[in-house]
C-alpha positions in Angstrom: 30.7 52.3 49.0 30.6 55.4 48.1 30.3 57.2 44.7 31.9 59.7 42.8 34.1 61.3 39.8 37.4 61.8 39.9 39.3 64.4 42.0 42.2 66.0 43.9 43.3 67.9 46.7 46.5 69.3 47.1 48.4 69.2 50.5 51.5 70.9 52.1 51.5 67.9 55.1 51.3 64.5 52.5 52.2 62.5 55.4 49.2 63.7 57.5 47.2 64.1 54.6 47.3 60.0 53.4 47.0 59.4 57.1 43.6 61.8 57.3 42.9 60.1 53.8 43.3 56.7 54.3 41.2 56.6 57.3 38.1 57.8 55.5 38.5 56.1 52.3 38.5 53.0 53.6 35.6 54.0 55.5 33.6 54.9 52.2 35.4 51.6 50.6 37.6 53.4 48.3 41.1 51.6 48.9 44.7 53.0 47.6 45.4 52.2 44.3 49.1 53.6 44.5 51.4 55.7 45.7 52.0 59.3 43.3 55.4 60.6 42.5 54.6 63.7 44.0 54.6 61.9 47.5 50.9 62.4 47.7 48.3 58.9 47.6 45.8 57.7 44.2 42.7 56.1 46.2 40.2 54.1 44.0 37.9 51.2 43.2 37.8 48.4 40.7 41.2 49.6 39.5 39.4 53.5 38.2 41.1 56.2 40.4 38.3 58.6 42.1 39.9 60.4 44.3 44.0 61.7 45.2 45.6 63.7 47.5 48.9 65.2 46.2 51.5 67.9 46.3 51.0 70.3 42.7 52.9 69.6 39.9 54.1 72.9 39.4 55.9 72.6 43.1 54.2 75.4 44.6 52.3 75.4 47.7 48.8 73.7 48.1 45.7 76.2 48.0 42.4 75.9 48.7 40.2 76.6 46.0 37.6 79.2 46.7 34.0 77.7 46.3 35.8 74.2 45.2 34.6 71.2 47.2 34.6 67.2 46.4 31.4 65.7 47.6 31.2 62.0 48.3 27.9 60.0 47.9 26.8 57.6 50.2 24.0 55.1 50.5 22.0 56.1 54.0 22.5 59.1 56.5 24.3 56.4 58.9 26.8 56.4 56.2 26.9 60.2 56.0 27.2 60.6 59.7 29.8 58.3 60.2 32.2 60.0 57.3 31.8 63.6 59.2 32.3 61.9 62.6 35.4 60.6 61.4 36.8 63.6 59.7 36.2 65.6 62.7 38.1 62.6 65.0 41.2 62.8 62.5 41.6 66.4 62.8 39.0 67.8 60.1 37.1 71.5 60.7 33.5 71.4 60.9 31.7 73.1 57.7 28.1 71.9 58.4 26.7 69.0 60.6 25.0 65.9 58.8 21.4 67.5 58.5 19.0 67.9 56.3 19.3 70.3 53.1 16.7 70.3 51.2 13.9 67.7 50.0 15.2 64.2 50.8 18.8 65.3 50.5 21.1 64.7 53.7 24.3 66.7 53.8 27.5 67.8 55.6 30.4 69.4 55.1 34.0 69.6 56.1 37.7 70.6 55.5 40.9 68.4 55.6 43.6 69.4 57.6 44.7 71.5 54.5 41.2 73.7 54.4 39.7 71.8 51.3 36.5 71.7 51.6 34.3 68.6 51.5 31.2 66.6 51.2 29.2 63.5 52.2 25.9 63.2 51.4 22.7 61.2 50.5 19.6 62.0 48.7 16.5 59.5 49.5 
């Protein structure tokens, strides 16, 4: 399963987005924990929310942040390869194959189908 803090993205497409989403959160084991008023999806585990995709609460249009990303840790580089393989089958934009990045750390890097940027990795 994979590991990290809590987080958002906002979308403009919800109903593409929880599809997009839901595909590769329950590939990192991260099921929904319920649906958000603003028509957007709460994913998490063990009852803790950790990650959401959602329209803003003021009501304007999602934007990507500039230099914002949400990184997801996994346990191997299988696991790593398999979430950028599946975000680039559901529509996602390449940002950086699975490769290494540095001294035991295994990275790679995509954007949803809004342009929020994200990140599976390993390090060991």
């Amino acid at each position: 399963m994979a590991a990290m803090v809590y987080a958002t993205v906002g979308s403009n497409r919800l109903d593409e987005a929880k599809a997009f989403y839901d595909s590769l959160m329950a590939l990192a084991g991260v099921p929904t924990l319920f649906e958000h008023p603003s028509g957007g999806r709460v994913y998490g585990a063990n009852g803790t929310p950790n990650f959401a995709v959602l329209g803003p609460f003021d009501k304007q249009p999602a934007t990507v942040g500039n230099g914002a990303m949400v990184a997801f840790e996994f346990n191997s580089r299988a696991e790593v390869e398999a979430f950028h393989a599946l975000a680039m089958q559901l529509g996602g934009v390449d940002e950086g194959s699975p490769g290494v990045r540095g001294p035991d750390w295994y990275f790679s890097y995509f954007r949803d189908l809004d342009g929020n940027k994200l990140c599976a990795f390993y390090m060991g």
